[in-house]
PDB file of N, CA, C and O in Angstrom:
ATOM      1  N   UNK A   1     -54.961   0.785 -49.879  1.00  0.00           N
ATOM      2  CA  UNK A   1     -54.433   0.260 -48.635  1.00  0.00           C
ATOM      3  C   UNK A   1     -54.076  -1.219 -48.837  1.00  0.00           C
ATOM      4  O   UNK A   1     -54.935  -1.923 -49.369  1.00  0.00           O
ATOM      5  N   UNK A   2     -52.783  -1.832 -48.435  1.00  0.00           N
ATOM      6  CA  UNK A   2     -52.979  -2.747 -48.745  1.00  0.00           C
ATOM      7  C   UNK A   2     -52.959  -4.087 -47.436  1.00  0.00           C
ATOM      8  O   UNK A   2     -53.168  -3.561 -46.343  1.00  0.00           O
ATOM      9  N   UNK A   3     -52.841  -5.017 -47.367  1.00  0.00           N
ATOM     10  CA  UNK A   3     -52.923  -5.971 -46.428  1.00  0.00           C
ATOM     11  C   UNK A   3     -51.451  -6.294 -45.939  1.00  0.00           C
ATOM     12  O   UNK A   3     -50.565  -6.353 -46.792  1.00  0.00           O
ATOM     13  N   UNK A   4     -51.208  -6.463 -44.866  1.00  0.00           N
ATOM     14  CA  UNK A   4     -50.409  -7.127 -44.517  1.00  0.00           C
ATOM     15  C   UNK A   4     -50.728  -8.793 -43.836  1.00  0.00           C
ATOM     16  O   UNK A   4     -51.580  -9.044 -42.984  1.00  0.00           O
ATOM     17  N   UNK A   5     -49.828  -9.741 -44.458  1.00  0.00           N
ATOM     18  CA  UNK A   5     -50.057 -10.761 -44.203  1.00  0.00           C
ATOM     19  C   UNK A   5     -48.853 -11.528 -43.704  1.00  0.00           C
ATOM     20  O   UNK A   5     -47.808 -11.681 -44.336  1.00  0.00           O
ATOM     21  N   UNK A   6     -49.267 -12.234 -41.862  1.00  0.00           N
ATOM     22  CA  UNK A   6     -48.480 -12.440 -41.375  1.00  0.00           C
ATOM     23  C   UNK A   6     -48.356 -13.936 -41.757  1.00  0.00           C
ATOM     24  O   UNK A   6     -49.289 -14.709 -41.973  1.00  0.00           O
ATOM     25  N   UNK A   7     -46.824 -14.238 -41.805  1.00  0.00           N
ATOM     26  CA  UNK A   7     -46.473 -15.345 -42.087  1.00  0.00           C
ATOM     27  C   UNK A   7     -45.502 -16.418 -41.225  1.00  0.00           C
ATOM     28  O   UNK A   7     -44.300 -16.487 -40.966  1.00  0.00           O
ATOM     29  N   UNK A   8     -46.652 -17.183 -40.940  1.00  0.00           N
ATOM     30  CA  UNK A   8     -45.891 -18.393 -39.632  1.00  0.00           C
ATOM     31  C   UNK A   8     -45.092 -19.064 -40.291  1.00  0.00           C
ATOM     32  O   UNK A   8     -45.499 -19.554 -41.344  1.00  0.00           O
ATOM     33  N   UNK A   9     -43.455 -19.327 -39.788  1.00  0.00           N
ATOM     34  CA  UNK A   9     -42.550 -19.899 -40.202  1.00  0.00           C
ATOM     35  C   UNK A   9     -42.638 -21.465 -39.370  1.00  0.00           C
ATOM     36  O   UNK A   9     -42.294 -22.469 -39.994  1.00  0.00           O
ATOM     37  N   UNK A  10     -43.008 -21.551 -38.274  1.00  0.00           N
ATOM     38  CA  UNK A  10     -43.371 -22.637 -37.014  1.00  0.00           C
ATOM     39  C   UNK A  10     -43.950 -22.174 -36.047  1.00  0.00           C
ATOM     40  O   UNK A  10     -43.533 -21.360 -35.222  1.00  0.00           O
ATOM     41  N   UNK A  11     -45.400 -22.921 -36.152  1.00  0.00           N
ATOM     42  CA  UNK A  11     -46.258 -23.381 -35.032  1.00  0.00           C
ATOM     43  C   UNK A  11     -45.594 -22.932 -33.449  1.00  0.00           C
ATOM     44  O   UNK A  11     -45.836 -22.000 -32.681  1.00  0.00           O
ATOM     45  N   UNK A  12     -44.710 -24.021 -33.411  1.00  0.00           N
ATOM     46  CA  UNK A  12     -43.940 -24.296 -31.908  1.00  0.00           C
ATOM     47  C   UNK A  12     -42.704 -23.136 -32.276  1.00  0.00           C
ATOM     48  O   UNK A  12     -41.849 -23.122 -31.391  1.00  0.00           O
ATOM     49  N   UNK A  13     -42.546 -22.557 -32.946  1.00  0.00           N
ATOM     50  CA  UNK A  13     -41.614 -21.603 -32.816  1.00  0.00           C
ATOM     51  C   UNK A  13     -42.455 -20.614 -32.579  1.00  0.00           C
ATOM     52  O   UNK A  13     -41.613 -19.717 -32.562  1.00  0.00           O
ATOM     53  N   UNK A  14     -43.251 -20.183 -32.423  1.00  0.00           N
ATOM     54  CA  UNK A  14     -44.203 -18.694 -32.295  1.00  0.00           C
ATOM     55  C   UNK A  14     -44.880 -19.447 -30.858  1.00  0.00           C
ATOM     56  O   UNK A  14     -44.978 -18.616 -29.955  1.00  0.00           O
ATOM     57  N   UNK A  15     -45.235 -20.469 -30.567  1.00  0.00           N
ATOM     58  CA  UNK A  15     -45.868 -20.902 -29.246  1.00  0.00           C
ATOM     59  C   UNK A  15     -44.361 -20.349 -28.401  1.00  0.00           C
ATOM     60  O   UNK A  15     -44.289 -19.372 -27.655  1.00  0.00           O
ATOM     61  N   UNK A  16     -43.909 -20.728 -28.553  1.00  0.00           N
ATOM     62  CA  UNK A  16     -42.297 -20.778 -27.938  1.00  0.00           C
ATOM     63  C   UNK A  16     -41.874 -19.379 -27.452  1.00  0.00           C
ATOM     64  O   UNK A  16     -41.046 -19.312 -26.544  1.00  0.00           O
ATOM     65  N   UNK A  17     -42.499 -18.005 -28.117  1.00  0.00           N
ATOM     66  CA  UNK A  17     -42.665 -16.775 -27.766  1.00  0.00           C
ATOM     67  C   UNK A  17     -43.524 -17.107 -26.287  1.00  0.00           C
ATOM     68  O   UNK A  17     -44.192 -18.094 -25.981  1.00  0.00           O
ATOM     69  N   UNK A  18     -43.268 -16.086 -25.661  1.00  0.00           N
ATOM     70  CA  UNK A  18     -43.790 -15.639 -24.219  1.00  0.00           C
ATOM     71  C   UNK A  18     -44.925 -15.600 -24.481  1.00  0.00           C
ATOM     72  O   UNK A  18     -45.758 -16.458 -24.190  1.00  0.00           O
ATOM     73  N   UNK A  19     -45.230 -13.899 -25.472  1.00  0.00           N
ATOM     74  CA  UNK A  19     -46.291 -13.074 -25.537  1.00  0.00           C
ATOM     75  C   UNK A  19     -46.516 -12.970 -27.015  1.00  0.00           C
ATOM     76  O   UNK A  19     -45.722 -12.405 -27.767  1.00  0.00           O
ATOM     77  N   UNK A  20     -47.974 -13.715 -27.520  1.00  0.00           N
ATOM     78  CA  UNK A  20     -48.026 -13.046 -28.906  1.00  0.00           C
ATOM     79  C   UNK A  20     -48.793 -12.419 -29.282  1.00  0.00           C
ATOM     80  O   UNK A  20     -49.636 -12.430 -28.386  1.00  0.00           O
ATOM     81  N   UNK A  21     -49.285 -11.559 -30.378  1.00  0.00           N
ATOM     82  CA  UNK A  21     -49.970 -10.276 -30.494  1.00  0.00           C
ATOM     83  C   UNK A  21     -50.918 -10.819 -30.779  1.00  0.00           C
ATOM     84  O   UNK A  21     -50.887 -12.048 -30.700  1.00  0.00           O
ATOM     85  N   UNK A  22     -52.351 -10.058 -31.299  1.00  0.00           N
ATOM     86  CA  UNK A  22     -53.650 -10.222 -31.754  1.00  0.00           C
ATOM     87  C   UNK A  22     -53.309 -10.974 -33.453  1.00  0.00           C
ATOM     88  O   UNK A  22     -53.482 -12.150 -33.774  1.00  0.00           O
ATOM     89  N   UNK A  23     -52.958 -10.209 -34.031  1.00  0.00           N
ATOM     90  CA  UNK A  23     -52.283 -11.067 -35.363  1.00  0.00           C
ATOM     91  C   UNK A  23     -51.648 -12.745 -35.399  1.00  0.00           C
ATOM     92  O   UNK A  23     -52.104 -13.610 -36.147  1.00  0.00           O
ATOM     93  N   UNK A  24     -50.549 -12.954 -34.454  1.00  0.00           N
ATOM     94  CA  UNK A  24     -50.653 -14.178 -34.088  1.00  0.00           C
ATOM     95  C   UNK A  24     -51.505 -15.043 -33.830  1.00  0.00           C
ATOM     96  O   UNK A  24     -51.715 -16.067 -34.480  1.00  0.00           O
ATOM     97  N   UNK A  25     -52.167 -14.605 -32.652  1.00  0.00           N
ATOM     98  CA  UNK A  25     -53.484 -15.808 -32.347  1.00  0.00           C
ATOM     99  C   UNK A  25     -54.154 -15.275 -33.057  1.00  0.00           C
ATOM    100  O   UNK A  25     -55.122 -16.011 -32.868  1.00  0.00           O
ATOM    101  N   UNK A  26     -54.656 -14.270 -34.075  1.00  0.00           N
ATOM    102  CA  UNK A  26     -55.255 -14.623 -35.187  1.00  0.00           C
ATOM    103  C   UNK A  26     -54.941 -15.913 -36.259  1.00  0.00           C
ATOM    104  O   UNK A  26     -55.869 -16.718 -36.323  1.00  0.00           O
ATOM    105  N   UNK A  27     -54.273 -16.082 -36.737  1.00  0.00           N
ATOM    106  CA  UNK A  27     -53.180 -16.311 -37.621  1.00  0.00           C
ATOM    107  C   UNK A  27     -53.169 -17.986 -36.753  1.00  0.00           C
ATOM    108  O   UNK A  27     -53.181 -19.025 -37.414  1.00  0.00           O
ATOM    109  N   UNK A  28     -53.145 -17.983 -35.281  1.00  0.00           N
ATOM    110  CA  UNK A  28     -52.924 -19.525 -34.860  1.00  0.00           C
ATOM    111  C   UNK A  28     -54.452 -20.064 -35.190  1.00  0.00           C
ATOM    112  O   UNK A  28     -54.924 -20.874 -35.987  1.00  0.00           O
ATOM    113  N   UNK A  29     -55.033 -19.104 -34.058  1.00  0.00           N
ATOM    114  CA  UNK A  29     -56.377 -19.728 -34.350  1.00  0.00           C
ATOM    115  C   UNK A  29     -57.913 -19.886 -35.214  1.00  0.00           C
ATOM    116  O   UNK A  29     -59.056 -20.280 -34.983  1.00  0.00           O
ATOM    117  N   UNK A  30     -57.292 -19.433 -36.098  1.00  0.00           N
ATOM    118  CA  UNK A  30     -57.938 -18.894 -37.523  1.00  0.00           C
ATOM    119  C   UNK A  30     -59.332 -18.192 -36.704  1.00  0.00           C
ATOM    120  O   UNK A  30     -60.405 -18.615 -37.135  1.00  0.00           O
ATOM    121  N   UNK A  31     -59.410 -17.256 -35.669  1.00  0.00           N
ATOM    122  CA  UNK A  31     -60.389 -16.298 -35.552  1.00  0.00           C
ATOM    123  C   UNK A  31     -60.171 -14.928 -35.980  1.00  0.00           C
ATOM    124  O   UNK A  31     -58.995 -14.602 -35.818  1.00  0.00           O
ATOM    125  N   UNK A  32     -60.902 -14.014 -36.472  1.00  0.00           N
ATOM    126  CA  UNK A  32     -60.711 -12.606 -37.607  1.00  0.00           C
ATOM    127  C   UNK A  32     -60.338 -12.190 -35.711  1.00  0.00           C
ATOM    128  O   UNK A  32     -60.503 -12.573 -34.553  1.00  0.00           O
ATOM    129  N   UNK A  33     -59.600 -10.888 -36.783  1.00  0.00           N
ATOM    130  CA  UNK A  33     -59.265  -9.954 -35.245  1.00  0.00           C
ATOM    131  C   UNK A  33     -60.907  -9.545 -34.915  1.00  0.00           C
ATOM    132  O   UNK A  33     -61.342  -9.611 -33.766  1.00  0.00           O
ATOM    133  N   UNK A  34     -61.516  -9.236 -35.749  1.00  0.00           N
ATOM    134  CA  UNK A  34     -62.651  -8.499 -34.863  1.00  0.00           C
ATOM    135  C   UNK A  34     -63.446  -9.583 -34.225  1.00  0.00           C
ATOM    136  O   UNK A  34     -64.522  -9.181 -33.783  1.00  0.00           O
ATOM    137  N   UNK A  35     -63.201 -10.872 -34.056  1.00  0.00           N
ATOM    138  CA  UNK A  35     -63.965 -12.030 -33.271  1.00  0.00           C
ATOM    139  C   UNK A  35     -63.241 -11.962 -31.962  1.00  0.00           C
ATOM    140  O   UNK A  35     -63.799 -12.090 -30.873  1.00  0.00           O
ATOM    141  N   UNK A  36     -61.472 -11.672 -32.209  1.00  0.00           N
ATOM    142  CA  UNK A  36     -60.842 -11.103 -30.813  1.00  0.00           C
ATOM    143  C   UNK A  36     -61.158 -10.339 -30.120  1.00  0.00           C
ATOM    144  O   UNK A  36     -61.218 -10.363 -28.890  1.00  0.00           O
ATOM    145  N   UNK A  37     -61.436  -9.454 -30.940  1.00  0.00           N
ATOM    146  CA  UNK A  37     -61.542  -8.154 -30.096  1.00  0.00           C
ATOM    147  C   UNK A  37     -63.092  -8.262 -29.205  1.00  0.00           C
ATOM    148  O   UNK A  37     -63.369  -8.214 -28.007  1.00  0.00           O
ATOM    149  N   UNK A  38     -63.773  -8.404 -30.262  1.00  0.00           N
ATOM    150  CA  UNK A  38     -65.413  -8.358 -29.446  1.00  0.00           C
ATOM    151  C   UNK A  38     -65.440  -9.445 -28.548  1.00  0.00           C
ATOM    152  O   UNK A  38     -66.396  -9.596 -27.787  1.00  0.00           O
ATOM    153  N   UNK A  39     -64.176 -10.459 -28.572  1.00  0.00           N
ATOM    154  CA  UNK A  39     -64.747 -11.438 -27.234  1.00  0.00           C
ATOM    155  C   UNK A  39     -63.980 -10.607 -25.882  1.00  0.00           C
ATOM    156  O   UNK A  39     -64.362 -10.743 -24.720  1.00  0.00           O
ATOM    157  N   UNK A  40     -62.878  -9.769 -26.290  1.00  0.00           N
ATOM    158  CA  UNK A  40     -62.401  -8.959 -25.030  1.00  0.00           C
ATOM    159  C   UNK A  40     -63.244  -8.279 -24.663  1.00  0.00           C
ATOM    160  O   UNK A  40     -63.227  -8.124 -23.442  1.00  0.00           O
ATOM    161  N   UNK A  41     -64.502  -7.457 -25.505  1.00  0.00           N
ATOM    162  CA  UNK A  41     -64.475  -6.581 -24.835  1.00  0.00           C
ATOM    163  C   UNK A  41     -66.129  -6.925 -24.166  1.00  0.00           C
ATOM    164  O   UNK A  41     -66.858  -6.239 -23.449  1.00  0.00           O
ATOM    165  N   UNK A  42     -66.304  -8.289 -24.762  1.00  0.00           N
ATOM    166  CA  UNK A  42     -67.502  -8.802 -23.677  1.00  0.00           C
ATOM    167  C   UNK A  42     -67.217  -9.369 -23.009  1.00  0.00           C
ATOM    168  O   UNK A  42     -68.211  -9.949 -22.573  1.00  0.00           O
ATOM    169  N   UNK A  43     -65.929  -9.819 -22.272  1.00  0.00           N
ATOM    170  CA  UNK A  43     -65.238 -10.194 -21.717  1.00  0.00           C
ATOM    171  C   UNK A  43     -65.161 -11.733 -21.331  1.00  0.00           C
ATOM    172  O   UNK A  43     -65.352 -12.307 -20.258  1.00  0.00           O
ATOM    173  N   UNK A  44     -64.783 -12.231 -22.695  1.00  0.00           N
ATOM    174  CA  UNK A  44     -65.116 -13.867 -22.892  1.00  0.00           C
ATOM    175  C   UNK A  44     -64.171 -14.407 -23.432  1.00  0.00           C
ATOM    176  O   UNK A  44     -63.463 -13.548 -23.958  1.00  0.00           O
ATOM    177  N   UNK A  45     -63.812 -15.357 -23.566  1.00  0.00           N
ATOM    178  CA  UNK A  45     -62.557 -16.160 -25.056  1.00  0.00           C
ATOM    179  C   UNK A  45     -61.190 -15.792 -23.863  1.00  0.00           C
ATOM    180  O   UNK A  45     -61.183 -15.771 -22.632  1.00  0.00           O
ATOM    181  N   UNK A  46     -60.331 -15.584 -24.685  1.00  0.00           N
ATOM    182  CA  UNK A  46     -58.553 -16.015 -24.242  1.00  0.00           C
ATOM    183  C   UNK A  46     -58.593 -14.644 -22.832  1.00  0.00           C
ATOM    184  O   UNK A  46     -59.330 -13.701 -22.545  1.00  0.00           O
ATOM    185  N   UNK A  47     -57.750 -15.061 -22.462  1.00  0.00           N
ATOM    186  CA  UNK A  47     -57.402 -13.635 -21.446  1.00  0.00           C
ATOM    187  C   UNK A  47     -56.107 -12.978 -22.094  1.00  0.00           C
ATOM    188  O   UNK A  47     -55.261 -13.656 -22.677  1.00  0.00           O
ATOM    189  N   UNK A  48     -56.060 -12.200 -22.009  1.00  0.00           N
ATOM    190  CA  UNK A  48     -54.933 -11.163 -22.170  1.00  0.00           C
ATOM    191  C   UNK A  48     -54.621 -10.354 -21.404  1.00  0.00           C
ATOM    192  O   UNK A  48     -55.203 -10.240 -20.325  1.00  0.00           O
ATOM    193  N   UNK A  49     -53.190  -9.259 -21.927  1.00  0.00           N
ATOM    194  CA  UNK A  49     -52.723  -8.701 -20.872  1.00  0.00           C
ATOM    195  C   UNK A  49     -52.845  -7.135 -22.003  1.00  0.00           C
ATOM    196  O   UNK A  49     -53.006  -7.159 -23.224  1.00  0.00           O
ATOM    197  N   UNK A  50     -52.747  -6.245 -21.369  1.00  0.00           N
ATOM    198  CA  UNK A  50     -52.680  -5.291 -21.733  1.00  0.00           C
ATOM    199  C   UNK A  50     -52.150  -3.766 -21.077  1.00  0.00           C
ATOM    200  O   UNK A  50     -52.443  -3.202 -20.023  1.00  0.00           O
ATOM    201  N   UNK A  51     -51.247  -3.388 -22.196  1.00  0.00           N
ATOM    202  CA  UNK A  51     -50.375  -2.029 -21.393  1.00  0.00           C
ATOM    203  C   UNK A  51     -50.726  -0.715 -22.884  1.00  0.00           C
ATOM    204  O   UNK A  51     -50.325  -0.869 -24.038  1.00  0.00           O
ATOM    205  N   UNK A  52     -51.239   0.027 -22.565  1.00  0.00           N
ATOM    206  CA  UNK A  52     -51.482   0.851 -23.068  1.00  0.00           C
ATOM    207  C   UNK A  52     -52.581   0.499 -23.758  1.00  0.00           C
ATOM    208  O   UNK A  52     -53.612  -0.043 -23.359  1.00  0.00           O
ATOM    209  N   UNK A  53     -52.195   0.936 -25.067  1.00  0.00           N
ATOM    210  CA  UNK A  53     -52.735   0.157 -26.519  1.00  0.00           C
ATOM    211  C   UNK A  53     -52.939  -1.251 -26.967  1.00  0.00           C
ATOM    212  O   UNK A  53     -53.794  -1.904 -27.565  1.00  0.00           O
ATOM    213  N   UNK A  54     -51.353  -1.490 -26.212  1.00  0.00           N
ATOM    214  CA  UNK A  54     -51.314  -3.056 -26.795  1.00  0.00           C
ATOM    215  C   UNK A  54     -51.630  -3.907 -26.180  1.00  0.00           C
ATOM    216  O   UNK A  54     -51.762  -3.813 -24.960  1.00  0.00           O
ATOM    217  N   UNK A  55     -51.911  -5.336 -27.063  1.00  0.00           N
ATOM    218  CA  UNK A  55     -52.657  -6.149 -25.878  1.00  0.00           C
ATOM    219  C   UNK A  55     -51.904  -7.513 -26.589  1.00  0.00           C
ATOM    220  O   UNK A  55     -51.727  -7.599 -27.804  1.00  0.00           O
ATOM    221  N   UNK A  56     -51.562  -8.386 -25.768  1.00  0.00           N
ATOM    222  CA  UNK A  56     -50.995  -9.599 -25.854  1.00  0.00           C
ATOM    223  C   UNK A  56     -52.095 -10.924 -25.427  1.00  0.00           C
ATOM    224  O   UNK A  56     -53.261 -10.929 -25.033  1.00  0.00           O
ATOM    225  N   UNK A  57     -51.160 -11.945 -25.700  1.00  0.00           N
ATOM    226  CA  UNK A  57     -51.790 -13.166 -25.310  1.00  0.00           C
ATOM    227  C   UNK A  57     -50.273 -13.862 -24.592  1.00  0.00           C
ATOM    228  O   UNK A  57     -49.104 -13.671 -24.926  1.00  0.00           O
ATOM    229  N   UNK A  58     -50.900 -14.791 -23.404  1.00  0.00           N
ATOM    230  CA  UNK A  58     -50.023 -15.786 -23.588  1.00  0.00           C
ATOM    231  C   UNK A  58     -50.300 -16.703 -24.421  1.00  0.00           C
ATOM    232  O   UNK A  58     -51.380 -17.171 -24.783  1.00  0.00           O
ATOM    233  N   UNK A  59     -48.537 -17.077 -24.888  1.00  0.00           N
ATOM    234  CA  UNK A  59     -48.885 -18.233 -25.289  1.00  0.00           C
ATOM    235  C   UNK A  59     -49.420 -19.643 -24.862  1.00  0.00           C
ATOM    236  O   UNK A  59     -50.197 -20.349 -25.506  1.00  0.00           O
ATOM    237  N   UNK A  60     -49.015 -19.833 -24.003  1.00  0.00           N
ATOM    238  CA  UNK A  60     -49.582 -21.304 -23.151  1.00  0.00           C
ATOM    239  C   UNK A  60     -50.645 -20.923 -23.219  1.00  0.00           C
ATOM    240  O   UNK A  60     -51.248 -21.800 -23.837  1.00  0.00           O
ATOM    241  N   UNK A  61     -51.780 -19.600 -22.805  1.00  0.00           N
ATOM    242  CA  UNK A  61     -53.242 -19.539 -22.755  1.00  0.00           C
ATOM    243  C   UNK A  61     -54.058 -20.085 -24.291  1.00  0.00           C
ATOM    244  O   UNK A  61     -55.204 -20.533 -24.332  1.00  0.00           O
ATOM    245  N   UNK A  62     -53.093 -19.899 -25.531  1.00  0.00           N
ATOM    246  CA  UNK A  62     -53.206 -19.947 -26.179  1.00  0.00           C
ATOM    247  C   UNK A  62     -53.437 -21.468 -26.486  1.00  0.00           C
ATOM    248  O   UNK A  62     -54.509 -21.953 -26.846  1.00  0.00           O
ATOM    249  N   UNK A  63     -52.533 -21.987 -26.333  1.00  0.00           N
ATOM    250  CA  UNK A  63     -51.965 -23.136 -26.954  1.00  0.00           C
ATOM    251  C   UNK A  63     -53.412 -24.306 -25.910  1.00  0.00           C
ATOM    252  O   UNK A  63     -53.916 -25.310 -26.413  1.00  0.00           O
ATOM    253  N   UNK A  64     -53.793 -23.729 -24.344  1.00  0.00           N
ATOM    254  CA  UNK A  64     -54.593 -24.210 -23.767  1.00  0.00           C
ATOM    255  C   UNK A  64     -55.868 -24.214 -24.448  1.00  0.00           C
ATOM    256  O   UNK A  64     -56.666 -25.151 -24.437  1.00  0.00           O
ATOM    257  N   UNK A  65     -55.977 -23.369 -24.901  1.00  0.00           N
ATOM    258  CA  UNK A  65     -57.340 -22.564 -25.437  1.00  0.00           C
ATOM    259  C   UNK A  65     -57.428 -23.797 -26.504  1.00  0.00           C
ATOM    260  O   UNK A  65     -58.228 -24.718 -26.341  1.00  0.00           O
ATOM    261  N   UNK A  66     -56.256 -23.707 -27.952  1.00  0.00           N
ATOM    262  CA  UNK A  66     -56.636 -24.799 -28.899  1.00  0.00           C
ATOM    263  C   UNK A  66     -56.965 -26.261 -28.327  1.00  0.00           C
ATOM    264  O   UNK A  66     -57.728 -27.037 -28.902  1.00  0.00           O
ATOM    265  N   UNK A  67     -56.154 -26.609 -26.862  1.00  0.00           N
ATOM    266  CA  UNK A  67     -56.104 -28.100 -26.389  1.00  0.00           C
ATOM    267  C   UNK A  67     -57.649 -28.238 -26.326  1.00  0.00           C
ATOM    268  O   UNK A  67     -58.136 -29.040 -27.123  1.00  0.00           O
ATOM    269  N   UNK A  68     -58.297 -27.726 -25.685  1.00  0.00           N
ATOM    270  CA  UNK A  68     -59.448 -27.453 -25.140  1.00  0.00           C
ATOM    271  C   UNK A  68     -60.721 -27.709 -26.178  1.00  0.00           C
ATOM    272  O   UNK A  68     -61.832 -27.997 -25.734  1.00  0.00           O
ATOM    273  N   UNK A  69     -60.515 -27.604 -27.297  1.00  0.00           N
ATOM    274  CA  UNK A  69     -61.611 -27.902 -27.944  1.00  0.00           C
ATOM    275  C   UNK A  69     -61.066 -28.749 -29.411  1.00  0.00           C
ATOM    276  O   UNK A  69     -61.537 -28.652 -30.544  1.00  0.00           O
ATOM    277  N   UNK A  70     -60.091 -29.462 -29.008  1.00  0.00           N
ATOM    278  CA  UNK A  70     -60.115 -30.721 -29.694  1.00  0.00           C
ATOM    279  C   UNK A  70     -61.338 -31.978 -29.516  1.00  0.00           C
ATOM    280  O   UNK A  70     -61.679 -32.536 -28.473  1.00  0.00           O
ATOM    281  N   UNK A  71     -61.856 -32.199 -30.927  1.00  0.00           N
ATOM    282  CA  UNK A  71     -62.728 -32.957 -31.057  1.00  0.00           C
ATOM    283  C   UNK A  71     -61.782 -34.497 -31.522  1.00  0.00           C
ATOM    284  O   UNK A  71     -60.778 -34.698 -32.206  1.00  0.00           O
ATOM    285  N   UNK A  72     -62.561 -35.217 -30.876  1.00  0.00           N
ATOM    286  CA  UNK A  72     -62.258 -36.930 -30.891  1.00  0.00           C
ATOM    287  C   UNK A  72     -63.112 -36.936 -31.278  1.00  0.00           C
ATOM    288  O   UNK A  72     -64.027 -36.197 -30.914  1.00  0.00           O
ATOM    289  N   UNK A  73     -63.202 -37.999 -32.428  1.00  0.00           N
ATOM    290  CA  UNK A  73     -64.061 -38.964 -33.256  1.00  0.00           C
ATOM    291  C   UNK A  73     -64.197 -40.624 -32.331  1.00  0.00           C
ATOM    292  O   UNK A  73     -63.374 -41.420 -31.880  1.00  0.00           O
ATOM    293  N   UNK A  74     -65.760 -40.550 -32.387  1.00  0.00           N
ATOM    294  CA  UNK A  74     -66.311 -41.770 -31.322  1.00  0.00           C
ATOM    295  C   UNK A  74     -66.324 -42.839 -32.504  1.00  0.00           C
ATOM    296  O   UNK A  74     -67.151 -42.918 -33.412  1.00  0.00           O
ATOM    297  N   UNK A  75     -65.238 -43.621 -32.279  1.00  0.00           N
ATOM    298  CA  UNK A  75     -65.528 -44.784 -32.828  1.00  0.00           C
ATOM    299  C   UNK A  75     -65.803 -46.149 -31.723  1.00  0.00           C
ATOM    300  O   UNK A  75     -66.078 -47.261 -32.173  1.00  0.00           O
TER     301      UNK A  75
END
């Protein structure tokens, strides 16, 4: 079996999408899918939307999510 590995061409070009998949905000926010998944389904971390099977993110939730735990250095 082999891996598929997704490859970001731009940051702000994939933020710039509406809706991005579990692979994406994998891939943005360096969390494994299964850290995604188990925070959905304890119902914690990003919100998403979901139609069927598939399940999205916004991006802005996304992009909020990284704002959010930027660390400043106390000088």
């Amino acid at each position: 079996m082999s891996k598929k590995i997704l490859k970001i061409e731009s940051v702000s070009e994939l933020l710039a999408s509406q809706w991005l998949t579990e692979k994406e905000v994998a891939a943005l926010t360096r969390l494994s899918l299964s850290t995604l998944r188990s925070h959905r389904f304890a119902g914690k971390g990003l919100p998403y939307a979901k139609l069927g099977r598939m399940v999205r993110y916004s991006a802005s939730e996304v992009e909020r999510y990284m704002e959010s735990r930027q660390i400043y250095p106390s000088n």
